[in-house]
NUNUBA-303329 format. One record per residue (C-alpha): residue in three letters; y, x, z negated. Coordinates in steps of 0.5 Angstrom, whole numbers, padded with zeros to 4 digits. Each point is the difference from the previous one (the first is absolute). Example, Ala and Ser with C-alpha at 12.3 -4.5 7.8 and 13.67 -1.06 7.14 Angstrom:
2
<rec rest="ALA" c2="-0009" c1="0025" c3="-0016"/>
<rec rest="SER" c2="0007" c1="0002" c3="0002"/>
! end
This chain:
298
<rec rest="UNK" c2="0098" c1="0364" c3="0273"/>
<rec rest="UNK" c2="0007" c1="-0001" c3="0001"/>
<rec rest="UNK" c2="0004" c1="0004" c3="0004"/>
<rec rest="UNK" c2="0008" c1="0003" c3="0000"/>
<rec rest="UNK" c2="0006" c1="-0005" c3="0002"/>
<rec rest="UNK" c2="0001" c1="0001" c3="0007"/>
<rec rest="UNK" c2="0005" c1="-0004" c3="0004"/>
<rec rest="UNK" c2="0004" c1="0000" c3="0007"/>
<rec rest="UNK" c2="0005" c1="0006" c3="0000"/>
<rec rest="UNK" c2="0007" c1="-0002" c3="0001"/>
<rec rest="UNK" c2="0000" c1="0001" c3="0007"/>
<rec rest="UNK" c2="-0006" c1="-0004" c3="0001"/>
<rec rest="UNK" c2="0005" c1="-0006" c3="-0004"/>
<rec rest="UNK" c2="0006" c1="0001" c3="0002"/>
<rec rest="UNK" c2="0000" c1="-0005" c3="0007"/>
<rec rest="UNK" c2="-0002" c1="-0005" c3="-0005"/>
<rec rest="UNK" c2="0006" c1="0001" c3="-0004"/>
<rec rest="UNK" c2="0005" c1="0000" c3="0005"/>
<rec rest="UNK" c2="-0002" c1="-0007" c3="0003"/>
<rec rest="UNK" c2="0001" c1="-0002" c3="-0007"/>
<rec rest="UNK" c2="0008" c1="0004" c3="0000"/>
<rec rest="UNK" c2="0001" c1="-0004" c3="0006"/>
<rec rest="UNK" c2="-0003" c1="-0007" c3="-0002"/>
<rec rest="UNK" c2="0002" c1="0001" c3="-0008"/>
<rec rest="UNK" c2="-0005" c1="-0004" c3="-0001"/>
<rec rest="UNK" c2="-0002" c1="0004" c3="-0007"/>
<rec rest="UNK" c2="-0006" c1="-0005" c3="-0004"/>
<rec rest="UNK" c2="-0001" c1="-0008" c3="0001"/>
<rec rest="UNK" c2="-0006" c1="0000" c3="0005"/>
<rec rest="UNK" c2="0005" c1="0004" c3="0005"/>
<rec rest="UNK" c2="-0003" c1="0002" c3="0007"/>
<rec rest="UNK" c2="-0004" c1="0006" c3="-0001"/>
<rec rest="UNK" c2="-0003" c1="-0003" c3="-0006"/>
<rec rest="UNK" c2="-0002" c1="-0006" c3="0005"/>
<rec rest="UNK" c2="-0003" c1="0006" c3="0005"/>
<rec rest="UNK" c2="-0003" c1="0002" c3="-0005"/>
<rec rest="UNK" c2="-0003" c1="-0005" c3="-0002"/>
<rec rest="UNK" c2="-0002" c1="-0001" c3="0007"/>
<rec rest="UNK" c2="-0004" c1="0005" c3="0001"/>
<rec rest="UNK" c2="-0003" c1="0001" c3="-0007"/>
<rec rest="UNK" c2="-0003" c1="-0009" c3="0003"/>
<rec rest="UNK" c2="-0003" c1="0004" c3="0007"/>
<rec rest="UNK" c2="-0003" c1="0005" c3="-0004"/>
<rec rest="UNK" c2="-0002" c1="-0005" c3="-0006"/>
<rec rest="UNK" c2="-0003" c1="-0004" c3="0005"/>
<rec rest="UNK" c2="0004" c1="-0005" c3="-0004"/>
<rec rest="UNK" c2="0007" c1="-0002" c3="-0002"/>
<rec rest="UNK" c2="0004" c1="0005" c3="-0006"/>
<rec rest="UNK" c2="0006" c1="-0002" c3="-0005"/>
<rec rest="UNK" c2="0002" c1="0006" c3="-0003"/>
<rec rest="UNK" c2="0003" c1="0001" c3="-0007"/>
<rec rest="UNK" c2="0003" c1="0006" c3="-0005"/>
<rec rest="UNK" c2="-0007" c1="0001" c3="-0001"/>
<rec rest="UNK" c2="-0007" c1="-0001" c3="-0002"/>
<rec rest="UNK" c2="0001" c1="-0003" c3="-0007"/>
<rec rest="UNK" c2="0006" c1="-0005" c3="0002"/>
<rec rest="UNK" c2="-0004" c1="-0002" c3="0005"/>
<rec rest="UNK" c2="-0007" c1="-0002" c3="-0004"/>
<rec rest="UNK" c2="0005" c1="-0003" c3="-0005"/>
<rec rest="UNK" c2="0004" c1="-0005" c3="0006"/>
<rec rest="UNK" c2="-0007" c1="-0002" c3="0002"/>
<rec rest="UNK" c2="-0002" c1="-0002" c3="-0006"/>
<rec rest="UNK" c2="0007" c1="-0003" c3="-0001"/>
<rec rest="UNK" c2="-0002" c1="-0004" c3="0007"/>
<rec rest="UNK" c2="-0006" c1="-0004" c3="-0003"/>
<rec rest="UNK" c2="0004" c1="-0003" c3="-0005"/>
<rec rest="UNK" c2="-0005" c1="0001" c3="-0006"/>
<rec rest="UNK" c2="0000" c1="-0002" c3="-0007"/>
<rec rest="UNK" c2="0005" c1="0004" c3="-0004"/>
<rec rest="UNK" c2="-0004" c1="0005" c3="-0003"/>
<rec rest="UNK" c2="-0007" c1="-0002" c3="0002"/>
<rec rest="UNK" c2="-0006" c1="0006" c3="0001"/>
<rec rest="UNK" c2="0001" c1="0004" c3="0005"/>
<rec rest="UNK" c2="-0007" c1="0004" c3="0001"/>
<rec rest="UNK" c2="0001" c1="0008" c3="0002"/>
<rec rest="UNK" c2="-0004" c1="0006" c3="-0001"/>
<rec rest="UNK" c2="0003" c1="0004" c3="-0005"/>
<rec rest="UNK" c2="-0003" c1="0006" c3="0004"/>
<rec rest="UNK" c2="0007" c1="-0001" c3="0005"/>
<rec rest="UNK" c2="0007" c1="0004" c3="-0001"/>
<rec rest="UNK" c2="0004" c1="-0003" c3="-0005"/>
<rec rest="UNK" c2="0004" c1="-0004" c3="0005"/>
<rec rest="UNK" c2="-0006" c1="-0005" c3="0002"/>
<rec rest="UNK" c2="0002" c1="-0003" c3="-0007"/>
<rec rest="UNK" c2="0007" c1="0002" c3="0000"/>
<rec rest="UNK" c2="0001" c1="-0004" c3="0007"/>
<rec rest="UNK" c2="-0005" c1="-0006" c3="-0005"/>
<rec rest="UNK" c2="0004" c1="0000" c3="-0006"/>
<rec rest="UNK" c2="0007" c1="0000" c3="0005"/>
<rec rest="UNK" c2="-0001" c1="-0006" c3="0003"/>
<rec rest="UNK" c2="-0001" c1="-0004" c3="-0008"/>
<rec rest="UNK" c2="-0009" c1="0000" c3="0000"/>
<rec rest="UNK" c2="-0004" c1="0003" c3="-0004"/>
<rec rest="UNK" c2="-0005" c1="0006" c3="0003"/>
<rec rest="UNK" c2="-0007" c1="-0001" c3="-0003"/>
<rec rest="UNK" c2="-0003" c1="0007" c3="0001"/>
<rec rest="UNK" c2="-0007" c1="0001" c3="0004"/>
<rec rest="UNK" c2="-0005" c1="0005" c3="0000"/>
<rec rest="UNK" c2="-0003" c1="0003" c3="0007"/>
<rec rest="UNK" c2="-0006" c1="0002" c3="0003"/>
<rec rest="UNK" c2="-0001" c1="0007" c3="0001"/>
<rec rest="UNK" c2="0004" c1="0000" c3="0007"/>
<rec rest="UNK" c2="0006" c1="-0002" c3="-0004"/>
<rec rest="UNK" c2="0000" c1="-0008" c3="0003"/>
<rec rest="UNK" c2="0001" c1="-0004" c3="-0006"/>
<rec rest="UNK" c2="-0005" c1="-0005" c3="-0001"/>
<rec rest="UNK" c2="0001" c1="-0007" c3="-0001"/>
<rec rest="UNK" c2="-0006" c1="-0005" c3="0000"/>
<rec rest="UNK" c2="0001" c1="-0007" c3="0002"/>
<rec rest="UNK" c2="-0001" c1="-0004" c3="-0006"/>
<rec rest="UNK" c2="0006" c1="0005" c3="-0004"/>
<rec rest="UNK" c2="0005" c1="-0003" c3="0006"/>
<rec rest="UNK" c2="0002" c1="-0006" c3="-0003"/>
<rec rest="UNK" c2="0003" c1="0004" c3="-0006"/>
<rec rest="UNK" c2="0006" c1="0002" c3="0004"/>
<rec rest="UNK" c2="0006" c1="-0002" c3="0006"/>
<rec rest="UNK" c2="-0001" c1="0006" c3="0004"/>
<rec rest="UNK" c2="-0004" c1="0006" c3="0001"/>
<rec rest="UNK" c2="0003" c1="0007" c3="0002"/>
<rec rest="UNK" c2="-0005" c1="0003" c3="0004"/>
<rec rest="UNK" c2="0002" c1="0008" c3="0000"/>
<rec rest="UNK" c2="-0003" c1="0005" c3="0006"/>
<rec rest="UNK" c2="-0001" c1="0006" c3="-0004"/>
<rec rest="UNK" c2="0003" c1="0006" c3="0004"/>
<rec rest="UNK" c2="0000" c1="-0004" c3="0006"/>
<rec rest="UNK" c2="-0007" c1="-0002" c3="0000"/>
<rec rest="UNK" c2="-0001" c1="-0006" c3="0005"/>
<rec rest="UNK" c2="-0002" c1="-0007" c3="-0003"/>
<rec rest="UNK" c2="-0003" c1="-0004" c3="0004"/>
<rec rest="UNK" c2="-0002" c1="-0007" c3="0000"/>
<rec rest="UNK" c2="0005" c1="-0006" c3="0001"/>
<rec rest="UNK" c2="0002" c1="-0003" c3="-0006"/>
<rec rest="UNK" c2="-0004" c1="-0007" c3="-0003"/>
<rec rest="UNK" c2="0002" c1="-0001" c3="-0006"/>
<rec rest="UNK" c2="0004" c1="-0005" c3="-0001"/>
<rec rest="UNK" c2="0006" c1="0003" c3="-0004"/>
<rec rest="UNK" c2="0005" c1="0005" c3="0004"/>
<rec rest="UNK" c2="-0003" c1="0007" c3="0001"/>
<rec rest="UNK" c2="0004" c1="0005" c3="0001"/>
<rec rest="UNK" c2="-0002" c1="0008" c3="0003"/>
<rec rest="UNK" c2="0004" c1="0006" c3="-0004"/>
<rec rest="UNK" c2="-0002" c1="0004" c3="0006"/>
<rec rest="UNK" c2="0007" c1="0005" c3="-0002"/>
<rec rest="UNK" c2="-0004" c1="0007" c3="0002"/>
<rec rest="UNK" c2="-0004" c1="-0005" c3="0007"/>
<rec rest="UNK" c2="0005" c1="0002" c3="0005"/>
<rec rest="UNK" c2="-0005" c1="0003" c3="0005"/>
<rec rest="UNK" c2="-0006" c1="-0003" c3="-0002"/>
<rec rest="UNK" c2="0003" c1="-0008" c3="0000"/>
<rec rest="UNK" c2="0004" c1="0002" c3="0007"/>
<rec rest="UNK" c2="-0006" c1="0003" c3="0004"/>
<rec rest="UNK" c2="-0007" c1="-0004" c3="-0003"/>
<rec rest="UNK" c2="0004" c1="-0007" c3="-0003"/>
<rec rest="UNK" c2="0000" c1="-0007" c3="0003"/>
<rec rest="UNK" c2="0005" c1="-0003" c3="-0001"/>
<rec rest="UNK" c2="0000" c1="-0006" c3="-0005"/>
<rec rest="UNK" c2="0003" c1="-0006" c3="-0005"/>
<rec rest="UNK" c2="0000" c1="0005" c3="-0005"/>
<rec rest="UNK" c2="0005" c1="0004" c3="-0002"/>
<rec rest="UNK" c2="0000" c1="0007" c3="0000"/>
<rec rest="UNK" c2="0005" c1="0005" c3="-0002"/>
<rec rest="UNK" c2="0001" c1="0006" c3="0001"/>
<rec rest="UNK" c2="0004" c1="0006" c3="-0003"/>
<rec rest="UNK" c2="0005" c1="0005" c3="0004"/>
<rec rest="UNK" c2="0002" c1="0005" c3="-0006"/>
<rec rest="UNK" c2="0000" c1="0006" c3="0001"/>
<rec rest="UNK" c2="-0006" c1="0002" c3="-0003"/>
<rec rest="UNK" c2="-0003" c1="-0004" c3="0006"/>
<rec rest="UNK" c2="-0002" c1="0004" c3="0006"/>
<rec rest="UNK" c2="0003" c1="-0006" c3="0004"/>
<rec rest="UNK" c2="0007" c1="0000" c3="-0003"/>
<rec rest="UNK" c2="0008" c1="-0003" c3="0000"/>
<rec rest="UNK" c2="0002" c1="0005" c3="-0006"/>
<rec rest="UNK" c2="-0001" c1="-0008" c3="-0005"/>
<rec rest="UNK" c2="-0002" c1="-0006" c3="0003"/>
<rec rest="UNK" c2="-0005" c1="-0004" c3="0002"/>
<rec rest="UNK" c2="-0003" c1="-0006" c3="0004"/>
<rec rest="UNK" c2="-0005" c1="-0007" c3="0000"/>
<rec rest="UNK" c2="-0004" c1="-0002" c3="0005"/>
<rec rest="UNK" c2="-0003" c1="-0006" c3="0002"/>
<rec rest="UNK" c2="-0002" c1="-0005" c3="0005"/>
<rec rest="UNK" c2="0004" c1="-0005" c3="-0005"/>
<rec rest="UNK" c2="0006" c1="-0002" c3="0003"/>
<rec rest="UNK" c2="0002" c1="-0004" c3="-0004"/>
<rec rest="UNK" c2="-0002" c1="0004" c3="-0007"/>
<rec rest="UNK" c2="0004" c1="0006" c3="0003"/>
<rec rest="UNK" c2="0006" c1="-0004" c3="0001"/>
<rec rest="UNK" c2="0001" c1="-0002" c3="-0007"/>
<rec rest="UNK" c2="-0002" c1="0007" c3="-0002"/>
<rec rest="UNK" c2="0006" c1="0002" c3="0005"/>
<rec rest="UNK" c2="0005" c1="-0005" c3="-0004"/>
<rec rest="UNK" c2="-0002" c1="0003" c3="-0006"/>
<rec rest="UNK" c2="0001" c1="0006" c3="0001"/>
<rec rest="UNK" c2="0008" c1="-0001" c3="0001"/>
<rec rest="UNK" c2="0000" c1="-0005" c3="-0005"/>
<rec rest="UNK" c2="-0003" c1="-0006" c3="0002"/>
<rec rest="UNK" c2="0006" c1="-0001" c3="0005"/>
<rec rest="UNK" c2="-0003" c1="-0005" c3="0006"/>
<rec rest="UNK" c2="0003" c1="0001" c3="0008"/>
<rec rest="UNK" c2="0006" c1="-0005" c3="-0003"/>
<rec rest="UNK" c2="0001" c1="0003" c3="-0007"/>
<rec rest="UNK" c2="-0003" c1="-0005" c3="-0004"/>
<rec rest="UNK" c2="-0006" c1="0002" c3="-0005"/>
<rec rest="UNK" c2="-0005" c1="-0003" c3="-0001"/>
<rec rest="UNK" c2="-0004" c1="0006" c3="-0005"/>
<rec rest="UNK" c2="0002" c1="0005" c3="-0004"/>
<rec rest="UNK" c2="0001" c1="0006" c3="0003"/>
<rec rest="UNK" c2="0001" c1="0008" c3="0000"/>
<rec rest="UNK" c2="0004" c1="0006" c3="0003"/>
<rec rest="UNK" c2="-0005" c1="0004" c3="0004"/>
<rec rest="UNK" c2="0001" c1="0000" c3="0006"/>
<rec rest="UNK" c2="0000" c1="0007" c3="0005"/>
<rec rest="UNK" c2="0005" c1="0003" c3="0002"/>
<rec rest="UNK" c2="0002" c1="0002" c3="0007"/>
<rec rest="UNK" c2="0000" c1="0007" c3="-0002"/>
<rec rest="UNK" c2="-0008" c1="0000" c3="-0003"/>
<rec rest="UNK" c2="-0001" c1="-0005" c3="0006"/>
<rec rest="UNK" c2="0002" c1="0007" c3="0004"/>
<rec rest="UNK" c2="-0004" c1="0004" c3="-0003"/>
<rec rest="UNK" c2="-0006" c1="-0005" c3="0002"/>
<rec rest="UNK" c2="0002" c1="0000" c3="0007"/>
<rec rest="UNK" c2="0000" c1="0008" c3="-0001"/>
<rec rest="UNK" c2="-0007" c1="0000" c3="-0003"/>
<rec rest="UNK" c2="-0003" c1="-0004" c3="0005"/>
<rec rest="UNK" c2="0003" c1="0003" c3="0006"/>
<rec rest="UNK" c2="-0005" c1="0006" c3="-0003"/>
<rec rest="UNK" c2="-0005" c1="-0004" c3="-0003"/>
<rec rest="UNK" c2="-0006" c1="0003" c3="0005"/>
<rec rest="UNK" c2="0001" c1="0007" c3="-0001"/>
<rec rest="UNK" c2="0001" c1="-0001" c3="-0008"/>
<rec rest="UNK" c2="-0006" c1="-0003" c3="-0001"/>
<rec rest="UNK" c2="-0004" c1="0005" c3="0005"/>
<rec rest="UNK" c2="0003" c1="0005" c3="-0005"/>
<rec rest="UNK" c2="-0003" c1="-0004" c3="-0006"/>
<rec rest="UNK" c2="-0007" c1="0000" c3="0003"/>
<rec rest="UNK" c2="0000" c1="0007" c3="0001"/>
<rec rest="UNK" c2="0003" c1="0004" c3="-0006"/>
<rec rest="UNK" c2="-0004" c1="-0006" c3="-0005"/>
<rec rest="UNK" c2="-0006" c1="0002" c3="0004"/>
<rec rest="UNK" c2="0001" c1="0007" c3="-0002"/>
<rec rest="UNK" c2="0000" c1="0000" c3="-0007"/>
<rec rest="UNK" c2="-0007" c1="-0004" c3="0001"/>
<rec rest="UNK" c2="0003" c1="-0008" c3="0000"/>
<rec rest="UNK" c2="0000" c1="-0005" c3="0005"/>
<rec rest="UNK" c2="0006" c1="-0002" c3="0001"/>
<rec rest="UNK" c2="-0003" c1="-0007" c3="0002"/>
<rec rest="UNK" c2="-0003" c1="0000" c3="-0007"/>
<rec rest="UNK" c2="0001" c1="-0007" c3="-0001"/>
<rec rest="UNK" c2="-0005" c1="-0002" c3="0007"/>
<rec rest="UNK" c2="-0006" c1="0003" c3="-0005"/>
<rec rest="UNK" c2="-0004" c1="-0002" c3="-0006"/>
<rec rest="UNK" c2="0002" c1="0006" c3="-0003"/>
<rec rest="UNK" c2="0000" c1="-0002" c3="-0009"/>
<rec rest="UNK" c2="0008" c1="0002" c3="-0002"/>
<rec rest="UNK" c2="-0004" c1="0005" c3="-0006"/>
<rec rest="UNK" c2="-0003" c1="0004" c3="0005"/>
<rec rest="UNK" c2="0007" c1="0001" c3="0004"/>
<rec rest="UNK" c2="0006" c1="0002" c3="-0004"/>
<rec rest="UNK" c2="0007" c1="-0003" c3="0002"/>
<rec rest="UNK" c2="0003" c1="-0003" c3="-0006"/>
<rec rest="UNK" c2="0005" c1="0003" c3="-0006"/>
<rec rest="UNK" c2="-0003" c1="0000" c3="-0006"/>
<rec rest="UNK" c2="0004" c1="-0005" c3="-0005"/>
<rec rest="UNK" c2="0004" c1="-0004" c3="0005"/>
<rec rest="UNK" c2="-0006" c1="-0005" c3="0002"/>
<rec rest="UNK" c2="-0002" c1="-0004" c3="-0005"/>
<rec rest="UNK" c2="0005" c1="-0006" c3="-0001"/>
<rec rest="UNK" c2="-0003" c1="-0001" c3="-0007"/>
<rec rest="UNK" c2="0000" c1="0006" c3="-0004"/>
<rec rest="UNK" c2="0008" c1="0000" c3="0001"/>
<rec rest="UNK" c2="0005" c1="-0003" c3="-0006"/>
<rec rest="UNK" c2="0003" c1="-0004" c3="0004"/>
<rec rest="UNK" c2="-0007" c1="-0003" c3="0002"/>
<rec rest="UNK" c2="-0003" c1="0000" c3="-0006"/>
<rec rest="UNK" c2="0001" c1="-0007" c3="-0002"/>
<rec rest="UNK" c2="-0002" c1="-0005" c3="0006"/>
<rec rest="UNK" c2="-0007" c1="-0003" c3="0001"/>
<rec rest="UNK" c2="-0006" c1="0005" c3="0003"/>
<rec rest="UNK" c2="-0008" c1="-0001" c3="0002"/>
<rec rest="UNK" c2="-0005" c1="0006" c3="-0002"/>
<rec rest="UNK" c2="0003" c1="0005" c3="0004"/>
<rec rest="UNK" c2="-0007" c1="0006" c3="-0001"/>
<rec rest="UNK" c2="0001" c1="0003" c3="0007"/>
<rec rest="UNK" c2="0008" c1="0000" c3="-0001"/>
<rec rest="UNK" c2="0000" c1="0004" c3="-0007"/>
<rec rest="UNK" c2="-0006" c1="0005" c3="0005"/>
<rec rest="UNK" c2="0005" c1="0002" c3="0006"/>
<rec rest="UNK" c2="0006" c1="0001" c3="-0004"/>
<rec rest="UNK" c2="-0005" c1="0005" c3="-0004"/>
<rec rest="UNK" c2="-0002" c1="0003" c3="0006"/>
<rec rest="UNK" c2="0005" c1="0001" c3="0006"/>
<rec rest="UNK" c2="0004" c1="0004" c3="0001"/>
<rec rest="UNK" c2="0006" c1="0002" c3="0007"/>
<rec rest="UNK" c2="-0002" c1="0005" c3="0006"/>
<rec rest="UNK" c2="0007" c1="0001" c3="0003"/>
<rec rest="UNK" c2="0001" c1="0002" c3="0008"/>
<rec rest="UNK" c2="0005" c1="0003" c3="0004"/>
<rec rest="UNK" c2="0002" c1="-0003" c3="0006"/>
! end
């Protein structure tokens, strides 16, 4: 199930955009971006670095951990392209994974000595539990999880990111955020992504450009101020096409519920993926076969 973009009007927005004509304060961590940050950490339970998106942000934490030049980065291939794009961008390698029948890729503790990293993906916003006890980096690819990690998620060292795409029902047009109890991870992160510049100008680590811009910050604020009325929304209308908006709460197999385009999901079967590194991957190559979109208009 995915829903059509639905995003503030220009009404809602246009008090933003007026602070930011008066400040001319236009990207580089300007004070709605700040707010908005804010607010995002109160709802989060936890503090939030925002980047130009999702991808960039895997791919600056990544970058944060200093790992191995071109190291085994474990991922489900049963994830949107960009789980390995972000892998890929940061100079490692993605190792593609299986997943069971909920979409959680599986990794069992004797393989984690193989890689660096492991970039864990909350398929369609499902809620992944548990703290993290390994003893390599961990990150969470919870791109789809704004509602569920903001309403049933504790706050924690590892990182979660979350994407604000306009595909996603909590949206800034492009964008997206890290969250974390880790200050000092997060800090690095938000170095990287104006490229690796500290308070006094000087890099100690290579950087990218993926900061958001006031102007996708102003939005936020916009998404945020109707946040409450839009997810009621959302809970309403998927009940009435027979889902649980609230699905991921829910041992509910991904077979037997439809959400994904056929041909997207399945990092492996791309050209530009077919060369990397991948376990046995049945249950994978099953779901590409099988699942198909429901669209809802909100």
């Amino acid at each position: 199930m995915i829903s059509r973009p639905r995003l503030p009007s220009s009404e809602k927005i246009l008090p933003y955009l007026k602070r930011i004509d008066e400040s001319r304060h236009y990207t580089n961590f300007g004070a709605l971006n700040v707010e908005y940050q804010e607010r995002l950490a109160e709802l989060f339970g936890a503090p939030c670095v925002t980047g130009s998106s999702a991808t960039s942000l895997i791919t600056a934490t990544l970058m944060a951990y200093d790992l191995p030049k071109e190291s085994l980065v474990a991922v489900p291939s049963w994830t949107f392209p960009a789980t390995a794009a972000a892998v890929v961008s940061a100079g490692l390698t993605p190792y593609f994974m299986d997943v069971d029948e909920n979409g959680v890729m599986c990794i069992k503790n004797q393989s984690k000595g193989m890689f660096s990293a492991i970039v864990m993906v909350a398929p369609f916003g499902r809620l992944l539990i548990g703290e993290n006890n390994s003893f390599i980096p961990v990150i969470i690819d919870a791109a789809a999880g704004f509602d569920t990690f903001s309403t049933y998620g504790n706050p924690s060292k590892t990182p979660v990111i979350i994407s604000t795409h306009a595909t996603k029902s909590f949206s800034t047009g492009e964008g997206g955020f890290i969250t974390c109890s880790n200050n000092e991870l997060l800090e690095k992160v938000r170095r990287i992504t104006n490229f690796g510049f500290a308070p006094d100008r000087t890099i100690e680590h290579t950087g990218l450009n993926a900061k958001l811009s006031e102007y996708h910050a102003a939005i936020g604020l916009a998404s945020l101020d109707e946040w409450p009325e839009k997810r009621n929304l959302l809970l309403e209308k998927t009940k009435e096409y027979g889902f649980d908006y609230a699905v991921t709460q829910i041992p509910v197999k991904i077979a037997d519920y439809p959400h994904a385009k056929m041909g997207v999901y399945g990092c492996h079967v791309h050209k530009a993926y077919f060369n990397y590194p991948r376990a046995k991957l049945p249950m994978t190559e099953s779901l590409i076969a099988n699942i198909g979109t429901v669209m809802v208009n909100i």
